[in-house]
N, C-alpha and C positions, 0 to 999 in steps of 0.2 A: 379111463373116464367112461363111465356111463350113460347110459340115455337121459337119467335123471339130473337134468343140468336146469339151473335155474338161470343163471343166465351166460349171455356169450358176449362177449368182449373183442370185437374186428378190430385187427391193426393193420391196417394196410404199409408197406413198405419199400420203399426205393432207393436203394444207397442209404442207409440210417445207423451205418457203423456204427459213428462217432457218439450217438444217442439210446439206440438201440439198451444199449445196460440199464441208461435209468430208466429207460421207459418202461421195459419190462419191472424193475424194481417200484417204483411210483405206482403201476396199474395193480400188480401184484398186493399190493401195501393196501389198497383202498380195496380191492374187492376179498381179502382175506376177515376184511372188518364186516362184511355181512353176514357173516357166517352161516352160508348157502351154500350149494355145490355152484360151481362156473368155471368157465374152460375160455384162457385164451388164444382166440385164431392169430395167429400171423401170416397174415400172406403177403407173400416176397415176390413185386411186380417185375423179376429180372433182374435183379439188384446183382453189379459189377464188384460189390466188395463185400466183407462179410458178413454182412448181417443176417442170410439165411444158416449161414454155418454156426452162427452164436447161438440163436435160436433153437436151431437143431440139436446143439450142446443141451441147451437148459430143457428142450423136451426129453430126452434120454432119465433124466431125474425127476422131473414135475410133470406131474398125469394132468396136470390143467392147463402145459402145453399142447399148442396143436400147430402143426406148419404145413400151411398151404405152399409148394413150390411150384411157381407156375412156368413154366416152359420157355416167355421172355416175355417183355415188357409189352402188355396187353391196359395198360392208362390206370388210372387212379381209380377211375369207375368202374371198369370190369373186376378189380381187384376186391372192390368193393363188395361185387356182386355176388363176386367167386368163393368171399368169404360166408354171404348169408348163404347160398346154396350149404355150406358147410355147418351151417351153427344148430344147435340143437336146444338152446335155451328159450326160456318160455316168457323172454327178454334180452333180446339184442340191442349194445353201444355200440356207437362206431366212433372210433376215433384216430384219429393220423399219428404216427410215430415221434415228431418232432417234437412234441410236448409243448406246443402253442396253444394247444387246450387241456386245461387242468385237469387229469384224471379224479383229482377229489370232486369235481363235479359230477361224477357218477352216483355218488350217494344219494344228491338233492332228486336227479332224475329218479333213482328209482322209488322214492318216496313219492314223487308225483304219478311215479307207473301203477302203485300201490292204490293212487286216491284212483286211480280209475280212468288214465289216460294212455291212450293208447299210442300215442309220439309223444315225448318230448324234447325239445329242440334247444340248444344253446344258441341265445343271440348276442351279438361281439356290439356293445356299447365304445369300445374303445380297444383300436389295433396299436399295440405297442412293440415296436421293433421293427415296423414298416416304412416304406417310405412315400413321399407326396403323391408322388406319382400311383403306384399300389393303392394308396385306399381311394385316391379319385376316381380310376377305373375302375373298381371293384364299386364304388359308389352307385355309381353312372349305370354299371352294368344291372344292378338288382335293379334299380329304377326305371329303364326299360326295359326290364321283363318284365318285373310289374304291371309295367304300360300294356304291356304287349299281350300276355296272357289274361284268359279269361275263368282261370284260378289261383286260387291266394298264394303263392310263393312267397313266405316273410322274407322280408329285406335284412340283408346284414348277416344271415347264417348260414354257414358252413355245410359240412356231412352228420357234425357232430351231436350224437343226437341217441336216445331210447327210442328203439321201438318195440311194438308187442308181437308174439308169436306170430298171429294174425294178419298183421300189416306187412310180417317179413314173409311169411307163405303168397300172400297177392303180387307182392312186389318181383315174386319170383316167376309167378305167371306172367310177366310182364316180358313182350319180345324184343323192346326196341336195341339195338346196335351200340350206335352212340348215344349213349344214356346219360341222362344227368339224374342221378338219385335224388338229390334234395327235391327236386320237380316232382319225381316220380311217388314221393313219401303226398309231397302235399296232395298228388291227381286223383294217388287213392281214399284221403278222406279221412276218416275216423276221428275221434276225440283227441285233438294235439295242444299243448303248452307252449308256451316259449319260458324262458328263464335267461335270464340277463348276466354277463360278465364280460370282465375284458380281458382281450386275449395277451397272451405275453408271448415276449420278442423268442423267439428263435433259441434253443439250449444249444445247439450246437449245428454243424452242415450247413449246406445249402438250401434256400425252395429247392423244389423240387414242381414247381408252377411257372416258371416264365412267362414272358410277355408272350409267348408261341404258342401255351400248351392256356395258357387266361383265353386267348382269341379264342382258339378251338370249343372252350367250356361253353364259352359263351355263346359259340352259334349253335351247338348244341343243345344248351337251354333253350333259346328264342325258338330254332326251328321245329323242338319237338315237342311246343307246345302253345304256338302260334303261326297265324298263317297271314297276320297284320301285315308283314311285310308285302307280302304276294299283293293285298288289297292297297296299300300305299303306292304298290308299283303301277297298277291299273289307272288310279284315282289322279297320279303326278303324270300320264304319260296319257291322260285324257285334259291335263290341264294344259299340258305344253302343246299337244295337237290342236285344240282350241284356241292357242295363243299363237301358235304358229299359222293357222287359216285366216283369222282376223289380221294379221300381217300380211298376207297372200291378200287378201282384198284392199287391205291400204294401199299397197304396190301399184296394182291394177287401178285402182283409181284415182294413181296419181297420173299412171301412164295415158291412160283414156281421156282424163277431164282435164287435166292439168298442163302446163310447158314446162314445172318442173322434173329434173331429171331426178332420178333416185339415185342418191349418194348410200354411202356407208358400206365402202366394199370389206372393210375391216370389221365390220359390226355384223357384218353376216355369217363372215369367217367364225367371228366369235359365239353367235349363235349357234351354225354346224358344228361346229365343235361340242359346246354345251350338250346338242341334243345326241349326238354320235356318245359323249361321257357319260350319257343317262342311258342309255341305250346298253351298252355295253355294263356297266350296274347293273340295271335290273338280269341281264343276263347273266351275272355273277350270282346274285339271290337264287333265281332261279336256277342255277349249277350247286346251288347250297342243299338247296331241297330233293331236286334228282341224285345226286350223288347219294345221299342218303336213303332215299328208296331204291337203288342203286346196291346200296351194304345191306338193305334187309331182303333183298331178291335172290344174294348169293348162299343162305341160309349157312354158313357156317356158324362153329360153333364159338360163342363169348369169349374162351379161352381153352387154354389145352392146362393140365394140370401136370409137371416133369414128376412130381412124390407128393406123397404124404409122409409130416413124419408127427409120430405121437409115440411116445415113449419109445418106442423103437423102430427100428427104420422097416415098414412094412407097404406091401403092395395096395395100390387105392380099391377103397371097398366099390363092390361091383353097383349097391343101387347110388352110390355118390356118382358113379361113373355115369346113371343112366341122367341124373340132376345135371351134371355140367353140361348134356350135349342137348337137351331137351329140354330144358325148365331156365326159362330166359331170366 
């Protein structure tokens, strides 16, 4: 494959055996129909079974294979990242392996990239194969970031999405750690679409998102691109100190003015407590936000790269080497 790539096609991957063949066939099938040069990445976040080895099979014969192997399981979003450092198209998709988003959507996008847009985004009108609980959280969660932030992050969408040469070059200057790209795509700006569809249920596997690795997304959204929290914590913990003194002077003036005794040793109890459980919170937020300045002070690198493999198994080129350790 050549430099002359028109576009690049990210598949991030994690245990996707079981899916992996069609995915490849599906993605293959729609970007043969533009009849353009394009090259697809695969990067394999660690993946326990073989999905990198299938991959690596079908690069040995397709020059528009390309297999990012990354060293171990470094998150969905570094995978992400690891891919564009690697892409060379002068339009980058990203799309996830499972085939919850329809690769024939790649077509529409790059007809919008054509008109002159420099993201375009797929937004999920209706999750099919989910369950109650999943799209309540996920609901909930764009809606306060929304709240929270003081740039437009659409609600309802994914990773999945075009970008343009330009957008994926900034995004790569970009140092943060714990990244959330979809944040990252809106903070830089440019000319973006959205395009509407719904997503379908699961072709095969498991998420590969639990309820562990959803918390994580999410305070990674919020934290690194909001500081509403921080201000909420000041704002509640000047309200309860204020409500707490005007108590302290009731007390006192029941004691001074008054022969009533002051009851409610249980309702004190309950107070302390309240205010010990707000206390200890906010010093969880605040353990949200150091930790994280915390992972960008140890200056390590995104991820480690184990191979590359493109048509044949060869050593990683030296300026990609200088991209993964330096170009965030």
């Amino acid at each position: 494959m050549n430099a002359n790539v028109r576009y690049s096609v990210i598949i991030p991957m994690y245990n996707e055996e079981a899916v992996i063949q069609e995915t490849y066939r599906r993605i293959k099938k729609v970007m043969e129909t533009t009849e353009e040069p394009y090259e697809l990445i695969f990067v394999n976040d660690g993946s326990a079974d073989n999905s990198a080895q299938m991959i690596e099979e079908y690069s040995y014969w397709d020059e528009s294979v390309k297999l990012i192997d990354l060293s171990r399981n470094f998150g969905h979003q570094i995978a992400i990242t690891a891919g564009m450092d690697y892409a060379l198209g002068d339009a980058v998709i990203i799309i996830d392996a499972d085939l919850q988003d329809p690769p024939e959507m790649i077509l529409q996008m790059i007809e919008e990239w054509k008109c002159g847009y420099e993201v375009v985004y797929a937004k999920r009108v209706k999750r099919n194969g989910e369950t109650f609980f999943k799209k309540w959280t996920a609901s909930l969660f764009y809606r306060v970031l929304a709240y929270s932030t003081d740039i437009n992050i659409p609600v309802d969408t994914g990773d999945f999405r075009l970008i343009d040469r330009k957008v994926c070059d900034e995004l790569k200057r970009l140092p943060e750690k714990n990244r959330f790209v979809r944040g990252l795509v809106s903070w830089v700006g440019f000319r973006q679409k959205a395009i509407e569809y719904e997503r379908d249920e699961r072709l095969a596997g498991e998420t590969k998102y639990p309820l562990k690795r959803m918390i994580k997304l999410s305070l990674d959204g919020i934290t690194s691109f909001s500081y509403k929290p921080l201000k909420l914590a000041g704002l509640l913990g000047a309200l309860l100190s204020a409500s707490g003194f005007l108590y302290l002077l009731y007390v006192l003036y029941l004691a001074i003015f008054t022969d009533s005794v002051v009851k409610g040793w249980a309702s004190v109890i309950g107070i302390t407590l309240t205010f010990n459980g707000f206390v200890l919170l906010m010093l969880g937020i605040l353990g949200e936000y150091v930790g994280r300045i915390y992972d960008e002070s140890k200056g390590r690198p995104l991820y480690i790269v184990q191979e590359v493999y493109q048509g044949k198994k060869k050593p990683q080129p030296v300026g990609l080497q200088t991209v993964q350790y330096e170009s965030k």
